[in-house]
Each structure stands twice: as C-alpha cells, then as structure tokens.
KOLMARRO-702405 format. One line per field, with one value per residue (C-alpha): residue number from 1; x, y, z. Coordinates in Angstrom, 1 decimal, always signed. Layout:
<gumis>
num <- [NUM | ...]
px <- [X | ...]
py <- [Y | ...]
pz <- [Z | ...]
</gumis>
This chain:
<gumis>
num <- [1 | 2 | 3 | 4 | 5 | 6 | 7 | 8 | 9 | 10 | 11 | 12 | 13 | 14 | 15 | 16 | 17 | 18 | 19 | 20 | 21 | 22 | 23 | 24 | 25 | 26 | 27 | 28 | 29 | 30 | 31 | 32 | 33 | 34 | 35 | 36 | 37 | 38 | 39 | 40 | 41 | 42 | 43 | 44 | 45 | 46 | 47 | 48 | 49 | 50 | 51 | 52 | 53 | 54 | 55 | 56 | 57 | 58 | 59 | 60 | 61 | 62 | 63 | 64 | 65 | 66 | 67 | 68 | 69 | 70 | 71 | 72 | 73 | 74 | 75 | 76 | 77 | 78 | 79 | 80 | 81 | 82 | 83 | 84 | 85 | 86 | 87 | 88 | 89 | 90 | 91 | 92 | 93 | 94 | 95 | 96 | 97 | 98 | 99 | 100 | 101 | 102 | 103 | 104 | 105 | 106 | 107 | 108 | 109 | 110 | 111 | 112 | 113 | 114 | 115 | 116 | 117 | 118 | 119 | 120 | 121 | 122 | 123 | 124 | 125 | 126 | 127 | 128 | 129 | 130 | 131 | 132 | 133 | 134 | 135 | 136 | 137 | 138 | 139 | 140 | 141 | 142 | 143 | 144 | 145 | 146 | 147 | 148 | 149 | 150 | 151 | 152 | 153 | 154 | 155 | 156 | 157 | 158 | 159 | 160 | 161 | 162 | 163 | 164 | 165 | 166 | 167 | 168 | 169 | 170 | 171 | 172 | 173 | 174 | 175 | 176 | 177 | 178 | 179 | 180 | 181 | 182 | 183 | 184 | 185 | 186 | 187 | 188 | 189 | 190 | 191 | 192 | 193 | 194 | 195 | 196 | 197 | 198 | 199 | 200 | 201 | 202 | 203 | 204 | 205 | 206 | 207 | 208 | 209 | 210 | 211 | 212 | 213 | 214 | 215 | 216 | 217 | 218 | 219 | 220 | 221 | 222 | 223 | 224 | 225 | 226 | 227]
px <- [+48.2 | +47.3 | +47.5 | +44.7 | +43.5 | +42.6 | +42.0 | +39.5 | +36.7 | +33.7 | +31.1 | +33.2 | +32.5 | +34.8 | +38.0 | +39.3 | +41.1 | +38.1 | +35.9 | +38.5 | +38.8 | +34.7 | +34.7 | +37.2 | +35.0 | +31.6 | +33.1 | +34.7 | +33.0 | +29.2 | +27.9 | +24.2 | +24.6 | +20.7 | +17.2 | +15.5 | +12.2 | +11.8 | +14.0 | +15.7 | +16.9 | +18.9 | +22.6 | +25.2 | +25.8 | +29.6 | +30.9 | +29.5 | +26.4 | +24.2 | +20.5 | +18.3 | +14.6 | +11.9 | +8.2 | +7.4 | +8.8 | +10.8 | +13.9 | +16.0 | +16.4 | +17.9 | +19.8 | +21.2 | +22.1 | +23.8 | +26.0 | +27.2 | +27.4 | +25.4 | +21.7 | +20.1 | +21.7 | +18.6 | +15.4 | +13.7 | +9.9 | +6.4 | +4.4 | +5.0 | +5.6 | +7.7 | +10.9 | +9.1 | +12.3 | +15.5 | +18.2 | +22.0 | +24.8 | +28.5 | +30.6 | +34.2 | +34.0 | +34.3 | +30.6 | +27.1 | +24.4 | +21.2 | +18.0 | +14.7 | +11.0 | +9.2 | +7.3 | +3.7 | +1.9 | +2.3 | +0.7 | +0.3 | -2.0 | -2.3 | -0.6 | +2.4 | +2.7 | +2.8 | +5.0 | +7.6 | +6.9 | +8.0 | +10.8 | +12.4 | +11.9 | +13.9 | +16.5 | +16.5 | +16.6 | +18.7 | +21.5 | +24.9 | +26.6 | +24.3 | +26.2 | +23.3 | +20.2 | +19.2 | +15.9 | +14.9 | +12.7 | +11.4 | +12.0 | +9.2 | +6.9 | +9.2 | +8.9 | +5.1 | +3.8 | +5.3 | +8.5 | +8.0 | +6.9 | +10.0 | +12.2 | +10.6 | +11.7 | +15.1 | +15.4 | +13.4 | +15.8 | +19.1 | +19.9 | +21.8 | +20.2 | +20.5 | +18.1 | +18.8 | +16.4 | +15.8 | +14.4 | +15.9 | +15.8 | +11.7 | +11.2 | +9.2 | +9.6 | +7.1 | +9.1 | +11.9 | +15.6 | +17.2 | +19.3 | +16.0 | +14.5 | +17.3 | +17.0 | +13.5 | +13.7 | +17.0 | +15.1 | +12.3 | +14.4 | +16.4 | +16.3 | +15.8 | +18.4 | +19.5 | +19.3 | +22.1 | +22.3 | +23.5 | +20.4 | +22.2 | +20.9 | +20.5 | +19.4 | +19.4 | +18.8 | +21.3 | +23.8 | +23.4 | +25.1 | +26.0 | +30.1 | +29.4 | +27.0 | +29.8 | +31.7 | +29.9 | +29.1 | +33.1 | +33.6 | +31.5 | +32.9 | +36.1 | +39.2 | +41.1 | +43.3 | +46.9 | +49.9]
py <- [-8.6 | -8.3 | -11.1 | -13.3 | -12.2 | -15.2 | -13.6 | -10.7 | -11.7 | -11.7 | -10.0 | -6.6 | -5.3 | -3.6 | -2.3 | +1.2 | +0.8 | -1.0 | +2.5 | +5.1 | +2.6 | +3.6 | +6.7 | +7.6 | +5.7 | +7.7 | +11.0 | +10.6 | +11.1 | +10.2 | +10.9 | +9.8 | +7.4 | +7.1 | +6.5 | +3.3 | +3.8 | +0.6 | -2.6 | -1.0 | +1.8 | -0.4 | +0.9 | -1.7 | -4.0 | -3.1 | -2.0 | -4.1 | -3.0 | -2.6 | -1.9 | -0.4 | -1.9 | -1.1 | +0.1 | +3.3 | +6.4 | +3.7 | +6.2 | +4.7 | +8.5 | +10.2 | +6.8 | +7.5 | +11.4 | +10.4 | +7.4 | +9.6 | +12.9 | +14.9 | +16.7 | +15.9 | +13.0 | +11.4 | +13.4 | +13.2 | +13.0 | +13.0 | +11.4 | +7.6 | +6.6 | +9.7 | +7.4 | +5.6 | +4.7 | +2.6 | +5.4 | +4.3 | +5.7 | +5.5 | +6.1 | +6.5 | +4.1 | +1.3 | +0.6 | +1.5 | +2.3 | +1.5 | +3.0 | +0.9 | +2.1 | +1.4 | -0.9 | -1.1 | +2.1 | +4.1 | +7.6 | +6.7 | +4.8 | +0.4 | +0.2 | +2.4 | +0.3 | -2.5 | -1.4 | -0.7 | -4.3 | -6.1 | -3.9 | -4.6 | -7.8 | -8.3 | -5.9 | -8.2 | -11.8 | -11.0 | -8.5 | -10.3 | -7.4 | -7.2 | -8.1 | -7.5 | -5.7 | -3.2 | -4.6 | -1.8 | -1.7 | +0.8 | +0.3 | +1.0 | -0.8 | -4.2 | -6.8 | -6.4 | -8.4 | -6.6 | -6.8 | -10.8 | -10.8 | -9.0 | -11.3 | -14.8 | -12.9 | -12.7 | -16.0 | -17.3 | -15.4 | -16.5 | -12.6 | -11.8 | -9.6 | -7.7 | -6.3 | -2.4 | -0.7 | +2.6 | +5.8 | +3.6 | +7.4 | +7.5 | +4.2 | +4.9 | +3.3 | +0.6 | -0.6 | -1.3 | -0.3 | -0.9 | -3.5 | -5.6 | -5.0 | -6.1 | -9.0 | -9.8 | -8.9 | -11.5 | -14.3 | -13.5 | -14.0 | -16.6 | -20.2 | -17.5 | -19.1 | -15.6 | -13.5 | -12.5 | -13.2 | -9.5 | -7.1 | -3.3 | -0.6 | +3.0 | +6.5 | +8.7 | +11.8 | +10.8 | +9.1 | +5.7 | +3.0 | +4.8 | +4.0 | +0.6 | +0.3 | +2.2 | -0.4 | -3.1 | -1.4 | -0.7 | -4.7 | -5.0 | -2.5 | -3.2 | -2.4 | +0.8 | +1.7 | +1.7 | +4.5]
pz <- [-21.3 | -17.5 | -15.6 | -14.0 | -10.4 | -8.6 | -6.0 | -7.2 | -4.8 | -8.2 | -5.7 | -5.1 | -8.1 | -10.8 | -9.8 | -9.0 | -12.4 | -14.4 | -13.1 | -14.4 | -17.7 | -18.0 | -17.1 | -19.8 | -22.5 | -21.7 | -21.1 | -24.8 | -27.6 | -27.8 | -31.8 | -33.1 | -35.7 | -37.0 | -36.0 | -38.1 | -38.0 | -40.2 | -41.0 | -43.9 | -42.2 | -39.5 | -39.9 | -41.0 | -38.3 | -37.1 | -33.7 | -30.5 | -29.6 | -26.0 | -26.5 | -23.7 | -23.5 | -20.6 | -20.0 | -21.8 | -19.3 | -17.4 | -17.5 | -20.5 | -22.1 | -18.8 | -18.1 | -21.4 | -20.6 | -17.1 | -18.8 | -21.0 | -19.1 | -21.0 | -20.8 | -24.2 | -25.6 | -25.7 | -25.3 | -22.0 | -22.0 | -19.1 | -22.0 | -22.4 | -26.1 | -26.8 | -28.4 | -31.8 | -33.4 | -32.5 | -32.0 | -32.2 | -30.6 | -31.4 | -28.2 | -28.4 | -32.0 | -29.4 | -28.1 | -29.9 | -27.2 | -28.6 | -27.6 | -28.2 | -27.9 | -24.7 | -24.9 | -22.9 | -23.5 | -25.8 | -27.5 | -30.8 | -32.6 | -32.7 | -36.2 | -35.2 | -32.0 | -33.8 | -36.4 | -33.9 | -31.9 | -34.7 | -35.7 | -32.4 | -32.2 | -35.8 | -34.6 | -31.1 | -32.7 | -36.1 | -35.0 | -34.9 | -32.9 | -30.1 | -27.0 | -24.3 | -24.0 | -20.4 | -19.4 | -17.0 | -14.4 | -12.5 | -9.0 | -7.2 | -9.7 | -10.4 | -13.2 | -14.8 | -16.9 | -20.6 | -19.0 | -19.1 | -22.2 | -23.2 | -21.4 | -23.0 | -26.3 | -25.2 | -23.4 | -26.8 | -28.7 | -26.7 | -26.2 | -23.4 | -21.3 | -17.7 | -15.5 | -14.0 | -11.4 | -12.4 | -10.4 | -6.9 | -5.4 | -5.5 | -3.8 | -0.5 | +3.1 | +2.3 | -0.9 | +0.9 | +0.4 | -3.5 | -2.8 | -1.3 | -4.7 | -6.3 | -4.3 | -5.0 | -8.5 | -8.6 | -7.5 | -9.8 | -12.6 | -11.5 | -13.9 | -17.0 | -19.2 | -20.9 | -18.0 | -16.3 | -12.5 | -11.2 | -10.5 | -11.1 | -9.3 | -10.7 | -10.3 | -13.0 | -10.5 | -7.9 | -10.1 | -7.6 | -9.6 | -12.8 | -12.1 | -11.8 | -14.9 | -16.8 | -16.0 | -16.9 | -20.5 | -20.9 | -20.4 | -24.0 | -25.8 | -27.8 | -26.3 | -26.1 | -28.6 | -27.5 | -28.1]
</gumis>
C-alpha cells in the first residue's frame, strides 16, 4: 500500500504517476456492453460505473471518443437527440462509462422523450454501482435551466455528481478565459449538497483537460490488477 502524502498540496491536481495510471486504463480495452432502451434491458449492475449527462449536442459522444482514444466509440452527431438509449461501456473490466441521452431537446416525438426522461431518472436514483454522474456544460452557454433540473435530481437523489465544461476551445473574447467560467460556474453551484466542488475543464478538439479527467475517472474505477 503507498503511503499517505501529507504534503500533496490537494489543488495541484493528480500526480505524474496518477496520469500514466489513467492513461494506461483508457488506452486498454474499451468494449460496448448494451444499450437499454427501457428498464428491463439495464445490464446487471456489476463493475463501478460513471455516467455522462448534459444538454442534447453538449459534446458527451466526442468526450467519450477522446477519453478513450478512439474515433467512433460513441457516435458523434449535428442533430440534437441523436443518443435515445443509455449505452454502457466496459473499460479495462475495471470502470463502466455510461452514456445517457441528452436531455433538453430532442428530435423525436413527446412520448419517446418522455420514455427516455424517466428511464434515466430510474437508472440515476436506483443504481447501486453508480459512483458519479459528468454533468456537462457547454462552455460558452453555462448552466441553463435543464441542467438545474438535472442537478436537483441528483442533489434529490444524493448522486454524486461533477460538473465538466465542454467545447472550452469555442469560447470567444467576450466569454472570458475557461478557467473564469469554471469559476463562475463553481460558485453557481456552490451549497449543492451532491455536487462536487472542482469545475473540470475540457475540449474534445484540443484535448484541454482530458489527462486530468482521465484521472479523475481512474480514481473510481477498481484497482489494477497486480502480477
């Protein structure tokens, strides 16, 4: 077992060691386990699970592809709505990445919407393995009000859950620089009592922040296997 490090200062973020930990996880194996379309099809609760939740088209399908490395894990789409199932991910039999529907807008008709509405929100509130849900946000248009709604479910719900800024790379002079955001966004959800205090940063496009995210996944999954 390593030994404590007092003196890790909690604000520098993972370690050189912690980052080459992650990186061996998500450049492993990555296999799709199913898509549940409906309760009954939700495979057997097992491994640790992360889920990924955010606006339809807020990036959670190439945020998926540049975690893992690859350029059609999860199918990339212009139209909103595109993902209307929960898709599950083994990676590395250690971690299952779980990728929700987007909630907001989407192209499909009120019944399917809400069809998929309450199939998250049994999948959020009664899945034992869950060990935190993404709640992205794209940068440039910050928490709206769906993504509040989403986050009273989880606070409701006593899910943990972390915000990441997604698609930092588009954000114009006027928006301000990523880290403000993050700071803003922060102290927006700050007294939350599920949320989790550190704002992540991303870009898909750029790879800004994907090390550290890795990283922060790689701390839920279960350990690696030794020998």
């Amino acid at each position: 077992m390593a030994e404590a490090r007092p003196d890790k200062d909690p604000d520098a973020g993972p370690d050189a060691e912690a980052l080459d930990a992650a990186r061996r996880l998500f450049a492993g194996p990555c296999d799709f386990i199913a898509g549940a379309a409906k309760a009954d099809s939700l495979p057997p609760a097992g491994l640790p699970e992360v889920a990924l939740a955010g606006r339809s088209n807020v990036g959670k399908s190439s945020l998926l592809n540049a975690l893992t490395g690859r350029k059609a894990l999860a199918r990339t789409s212009q139209t909103p709505g595109r993902t209307q199932q929960i898709n599950f991910f083994d990676l590395g039999h250690r971690l299952v990445l779980v990728d929700l529907p987007g909630y907001g807008y989407a192209k499909a008709g009120r019944r399917a919407v809400r069809s998929w509405s309450r199939l998250i929100e049994l999948y959020l509130k009664g899945r034992q393995p869950l060990r935190r849900v993404l709640v992205l946000i794209d940068a440039r248009r910050g928490i709206g009000p769906h993504d509040k709604t989403a986050m009273d479910t989880l606070d409701e719900s006593a899910v943990s859950y972390q915000v990441v800024l997604t698609k930092t790379d588009k954000l114009g002079k006027d928006e301000g620089t990523a880290e403000e955001v993050a700071e803003r966004v922060a102290t927006e959800i700050r007294g939350r009592p599920a949320a989790h205090p550190e704002v992540l940063v991303t870009s898909s496009a750029t790879g800004t922040g994907i090390d550290n995210l890795r990283a922060t996944l790689a701390a839920l999954a279960l350990p690696a296997q030794l020998g």
